[in-house]
C-alpha positions as CSV (number, residue, x, y, z in Angstrom):
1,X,-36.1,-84.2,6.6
2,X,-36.5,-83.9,10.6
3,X,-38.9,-86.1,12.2
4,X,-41.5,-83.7,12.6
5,X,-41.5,-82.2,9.1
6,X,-44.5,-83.5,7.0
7,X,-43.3,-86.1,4.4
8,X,-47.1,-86.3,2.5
9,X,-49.3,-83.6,2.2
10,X,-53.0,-84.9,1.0
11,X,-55.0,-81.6,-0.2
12,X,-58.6,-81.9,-1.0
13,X,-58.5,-85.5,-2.5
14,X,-61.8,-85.5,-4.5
15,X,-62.4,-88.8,-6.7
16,X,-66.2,-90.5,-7.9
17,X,-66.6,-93.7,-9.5
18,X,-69.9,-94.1,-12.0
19,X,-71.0,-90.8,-10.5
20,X,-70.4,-91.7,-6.9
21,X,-68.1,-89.4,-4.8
22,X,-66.0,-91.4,-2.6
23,X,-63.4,-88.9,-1.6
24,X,-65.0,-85.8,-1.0
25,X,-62.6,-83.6,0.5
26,X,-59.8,-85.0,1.7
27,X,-57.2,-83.4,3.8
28,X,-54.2,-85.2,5.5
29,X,-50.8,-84.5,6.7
30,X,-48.4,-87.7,7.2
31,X,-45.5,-86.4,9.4
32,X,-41.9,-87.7,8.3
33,X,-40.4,-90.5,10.4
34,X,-43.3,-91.8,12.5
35,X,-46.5,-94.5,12.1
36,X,-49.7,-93.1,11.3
37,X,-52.8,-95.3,11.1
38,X,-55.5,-94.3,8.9
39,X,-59.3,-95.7,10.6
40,X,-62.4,-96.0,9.3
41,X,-65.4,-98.4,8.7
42,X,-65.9,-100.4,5.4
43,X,-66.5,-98.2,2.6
44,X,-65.2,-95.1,3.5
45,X,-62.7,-94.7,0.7
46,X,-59.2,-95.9,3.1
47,X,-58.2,-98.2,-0.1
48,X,-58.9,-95.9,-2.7
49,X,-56.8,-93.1,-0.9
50,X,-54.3,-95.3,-0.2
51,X,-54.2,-95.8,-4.3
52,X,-54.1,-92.1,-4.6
53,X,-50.7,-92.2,-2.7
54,X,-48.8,-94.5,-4.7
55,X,-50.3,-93.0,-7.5
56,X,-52.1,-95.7,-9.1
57,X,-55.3,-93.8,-9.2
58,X,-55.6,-90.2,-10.7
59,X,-57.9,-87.9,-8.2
60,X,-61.0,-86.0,-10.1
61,X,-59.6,-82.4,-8.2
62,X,-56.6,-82.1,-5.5
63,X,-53.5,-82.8,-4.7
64,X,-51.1,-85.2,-3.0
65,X,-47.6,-83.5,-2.3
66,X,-44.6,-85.4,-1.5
67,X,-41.7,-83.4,-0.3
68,X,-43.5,-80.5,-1.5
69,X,-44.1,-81.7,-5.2
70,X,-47.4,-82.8,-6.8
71,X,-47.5,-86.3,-7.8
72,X,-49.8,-85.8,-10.1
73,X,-47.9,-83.2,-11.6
74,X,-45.0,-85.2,-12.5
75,X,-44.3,-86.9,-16.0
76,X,-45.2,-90.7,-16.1
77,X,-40.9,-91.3,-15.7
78,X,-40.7,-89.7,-12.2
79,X,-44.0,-90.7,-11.2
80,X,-42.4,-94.2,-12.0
81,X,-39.1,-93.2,-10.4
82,X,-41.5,-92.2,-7.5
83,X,-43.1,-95.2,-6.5
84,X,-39.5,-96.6,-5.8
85,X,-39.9,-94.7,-2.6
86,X,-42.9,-96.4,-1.4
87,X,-43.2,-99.8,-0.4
88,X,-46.4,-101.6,-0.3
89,X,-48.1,-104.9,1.8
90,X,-51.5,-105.4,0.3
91,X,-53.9,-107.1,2.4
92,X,-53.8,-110.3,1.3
93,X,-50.1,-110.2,0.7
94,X,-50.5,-109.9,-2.9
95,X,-48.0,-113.1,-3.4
96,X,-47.5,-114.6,-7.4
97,X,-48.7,-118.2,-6.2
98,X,-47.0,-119.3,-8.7
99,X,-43.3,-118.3,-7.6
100,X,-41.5,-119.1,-4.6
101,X,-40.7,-116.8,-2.3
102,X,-37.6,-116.5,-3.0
103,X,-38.7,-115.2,-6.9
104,X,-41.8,-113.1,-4.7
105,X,-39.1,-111.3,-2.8
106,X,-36.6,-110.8,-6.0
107,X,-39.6,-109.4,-8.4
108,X,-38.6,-105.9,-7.4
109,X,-35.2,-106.2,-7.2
110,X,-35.3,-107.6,-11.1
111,X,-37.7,-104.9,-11.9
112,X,-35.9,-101.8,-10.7
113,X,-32.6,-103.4,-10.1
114,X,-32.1,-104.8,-13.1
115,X,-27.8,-104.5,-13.3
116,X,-27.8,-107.0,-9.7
117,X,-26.3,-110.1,-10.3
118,X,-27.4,-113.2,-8.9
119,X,-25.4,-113.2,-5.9
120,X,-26.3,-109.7,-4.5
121,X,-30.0,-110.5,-5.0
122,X,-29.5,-114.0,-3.2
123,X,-27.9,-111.7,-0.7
124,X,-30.7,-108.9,0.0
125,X,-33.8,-111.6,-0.1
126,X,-31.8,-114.0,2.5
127,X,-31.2,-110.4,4.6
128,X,-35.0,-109.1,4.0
129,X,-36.0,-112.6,5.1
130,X,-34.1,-112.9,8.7
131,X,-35.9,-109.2,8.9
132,X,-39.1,-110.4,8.9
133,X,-38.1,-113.6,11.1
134,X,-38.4,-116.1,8.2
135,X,-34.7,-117.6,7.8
136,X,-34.4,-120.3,5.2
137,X,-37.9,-120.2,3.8
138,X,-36.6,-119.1,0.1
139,X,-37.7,-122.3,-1.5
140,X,-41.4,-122.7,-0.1
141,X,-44.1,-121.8,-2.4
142,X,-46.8,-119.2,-1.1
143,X,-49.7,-122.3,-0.8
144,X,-46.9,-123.8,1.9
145,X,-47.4,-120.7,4.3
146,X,-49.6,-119.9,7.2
147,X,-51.6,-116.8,6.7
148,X,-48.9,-114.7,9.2
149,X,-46.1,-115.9,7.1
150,X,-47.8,-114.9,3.5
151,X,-47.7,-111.6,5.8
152,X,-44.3,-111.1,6.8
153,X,-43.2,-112.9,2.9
154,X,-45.1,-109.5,1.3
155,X,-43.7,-107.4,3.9
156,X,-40.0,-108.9,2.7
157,X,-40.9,-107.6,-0.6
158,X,-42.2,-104.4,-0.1
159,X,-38.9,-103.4,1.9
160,X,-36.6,-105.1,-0.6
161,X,-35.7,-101.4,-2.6
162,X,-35.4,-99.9,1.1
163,X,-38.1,-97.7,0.7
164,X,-38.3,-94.4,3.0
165,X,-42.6,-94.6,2.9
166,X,-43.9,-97.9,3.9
167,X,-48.1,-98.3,3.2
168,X,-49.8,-101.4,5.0
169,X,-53.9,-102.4,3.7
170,X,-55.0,-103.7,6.9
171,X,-51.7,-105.8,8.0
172,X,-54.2,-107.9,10.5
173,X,-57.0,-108.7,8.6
174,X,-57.9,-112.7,8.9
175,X,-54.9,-113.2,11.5
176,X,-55.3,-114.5,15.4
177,X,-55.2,-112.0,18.0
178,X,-51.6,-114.0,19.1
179,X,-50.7,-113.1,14.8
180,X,-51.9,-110.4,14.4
181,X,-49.9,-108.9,17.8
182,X,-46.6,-110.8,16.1
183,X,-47.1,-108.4,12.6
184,X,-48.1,-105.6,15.1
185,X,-44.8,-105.8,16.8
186,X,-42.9,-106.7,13.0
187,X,-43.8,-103.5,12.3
188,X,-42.9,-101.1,14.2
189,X,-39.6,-102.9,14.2
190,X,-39.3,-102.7,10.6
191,X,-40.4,-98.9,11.1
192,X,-37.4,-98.5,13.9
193,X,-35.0,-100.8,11.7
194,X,-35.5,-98.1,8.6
195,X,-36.2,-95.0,10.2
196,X,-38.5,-94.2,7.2
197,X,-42.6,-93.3,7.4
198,X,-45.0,-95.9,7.5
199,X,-48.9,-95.5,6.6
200,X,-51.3,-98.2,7.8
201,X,-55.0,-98.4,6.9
202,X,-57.1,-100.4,9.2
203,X,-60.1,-100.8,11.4
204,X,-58.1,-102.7,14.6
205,X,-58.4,-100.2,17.0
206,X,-56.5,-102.3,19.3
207,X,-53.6,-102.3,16.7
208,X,-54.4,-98.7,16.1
209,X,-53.9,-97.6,19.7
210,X,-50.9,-99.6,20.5
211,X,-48.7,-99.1,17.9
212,X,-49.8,-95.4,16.2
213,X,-47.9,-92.1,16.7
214,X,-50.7,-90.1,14.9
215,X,-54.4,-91.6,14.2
216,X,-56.9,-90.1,11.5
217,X,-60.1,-91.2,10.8
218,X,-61.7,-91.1,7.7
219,X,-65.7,-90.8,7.5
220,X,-67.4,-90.7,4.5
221,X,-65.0,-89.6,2.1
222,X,-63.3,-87.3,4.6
223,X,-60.7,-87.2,7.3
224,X,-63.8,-86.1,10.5
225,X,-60.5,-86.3,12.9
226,X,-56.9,-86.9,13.8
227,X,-54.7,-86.4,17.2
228,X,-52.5,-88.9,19.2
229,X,-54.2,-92.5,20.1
230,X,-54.8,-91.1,22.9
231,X,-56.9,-88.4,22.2
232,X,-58.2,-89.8,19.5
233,X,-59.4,-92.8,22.4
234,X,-61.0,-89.9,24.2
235,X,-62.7,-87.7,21.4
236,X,-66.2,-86.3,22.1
237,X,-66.7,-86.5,18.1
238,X,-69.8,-89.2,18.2
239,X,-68.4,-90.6,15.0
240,X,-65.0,-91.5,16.7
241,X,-66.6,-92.6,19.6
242,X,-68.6,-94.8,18.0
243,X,-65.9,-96.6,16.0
244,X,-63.3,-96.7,18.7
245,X,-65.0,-97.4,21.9
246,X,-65.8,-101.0,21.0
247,X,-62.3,-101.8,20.4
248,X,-61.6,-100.0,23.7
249,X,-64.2,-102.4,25.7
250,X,-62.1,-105.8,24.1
251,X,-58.9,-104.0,25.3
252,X,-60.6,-103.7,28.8
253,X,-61.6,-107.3,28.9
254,X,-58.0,-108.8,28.0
């Protein structure tokens, strides 16, 4: 698949909750090989779309298409089979607290890998580690990190499998503007380092405009807009320029 083939293909995503419509609509294309950031205020249905995706969640009418075929068409064994091609950092990283980071990293290797011997799993968490820029840290326990290194520990994991789609739930939530720059730069090396697709939902329009090939925004349950950052930076929509252009006044003051 060339870069600018589309690797996702979101048709009319409709999905309610207790007789609330929180996707009402939705279209999106996610083109193959590039970053596309996903904006939108609290509430607008980013996470549950982003659920949609890796197929945790069922829609109430539409489609999501990857390489042309239905998720939600597929049996529950190649749905499953599926998922191995995504890769997932939650916002809060998501860690078992009660395993070290070494066991974090190896869950999906042990999972979905399950003929790896010790040795080659040893192997691929020590390489996934130097990755993320966190050599030697296999024996720590998730309570002995910093929020940025909880971060780039989940971000080990997700890439573990070498996924080709990469999805991010607001990478820079709770981090330091010096932090959140750090994750910010980790990943669009991560993006460069596996020339796969990643998909980031967030509400950093700083983030957003620095790192982003493609930019959508999703208003109440639907994508209002989409373009380059910077046309998205100078879209007459109000609703865009409402969301963005105080994000664009912090940029001008740094």
């Amino acid at each position: 698949m060339t870069k600018n083939q589309n690797i996702l293909e979101i048709r009319d995503l409709q999905k309610s909750f207790a007789g609330q419509r929180v996707l009402k609509g939705l279209n999106l294309q996610i083109p193959a090989g590039q970053i596309t950031v996903i904006i939108g205020g609290s509430g607008s249905g980013k996470s549950v779309m982003l659920k949609h995706i890796i197929g945790l969640i069922r829609p109430d009418f539409g489609e999501i298409r990857l390489d042309g075929e239905n998720l939600f068409g597929m049996s529950p064994e190649k749905l499953k089979e599926t998922r191995m091609r995504f890769g997932m950092l939650f916002q809060d990283a998501a860690l078992f607290d009660s395993m070290s980071v070494y066991e974090n990293i190896a869950f999906p290797l042990r999972e979905h890998r399950p003929s790896m011997d010790e040795e080659q799993v040893a192997e691929l968490v020590a390489q996934k580690l130097l990755q993320v820029g966190l050599p030697g840290v296999e024996h720590k326990m998730p309570s002995e990190l910093s929020g940025g290194m909880r971060k780039r520990v989940g971000l080990a994991r997700a890439i573990v499998l070498n996924p080709e789609i990469i999805l991010y739930d607001e990478p820079t939530t709770g981090l330091d503007p010096v932090m959140s720059k750090a994750v910010d730069d980790l990943i669009v090396d991560t993006q460069r380092h596996l020339k796969g697709t990643t998909i980031i939902i967030s509400h950093d329009i700083r983030a957003t405009l620095r790192i982003a090939n493609k930019v959508a925004m999703l208003h109440d349950g639907r994508i209002v807009a989409e373009g380059t950052p910077h046309e998205m930076a100078h879209s007459n929509i109000e609703t865009v320029k409402n969301f963005i252009e105080p994000g664009l006044h912090a940029l001008e003051k740094v």
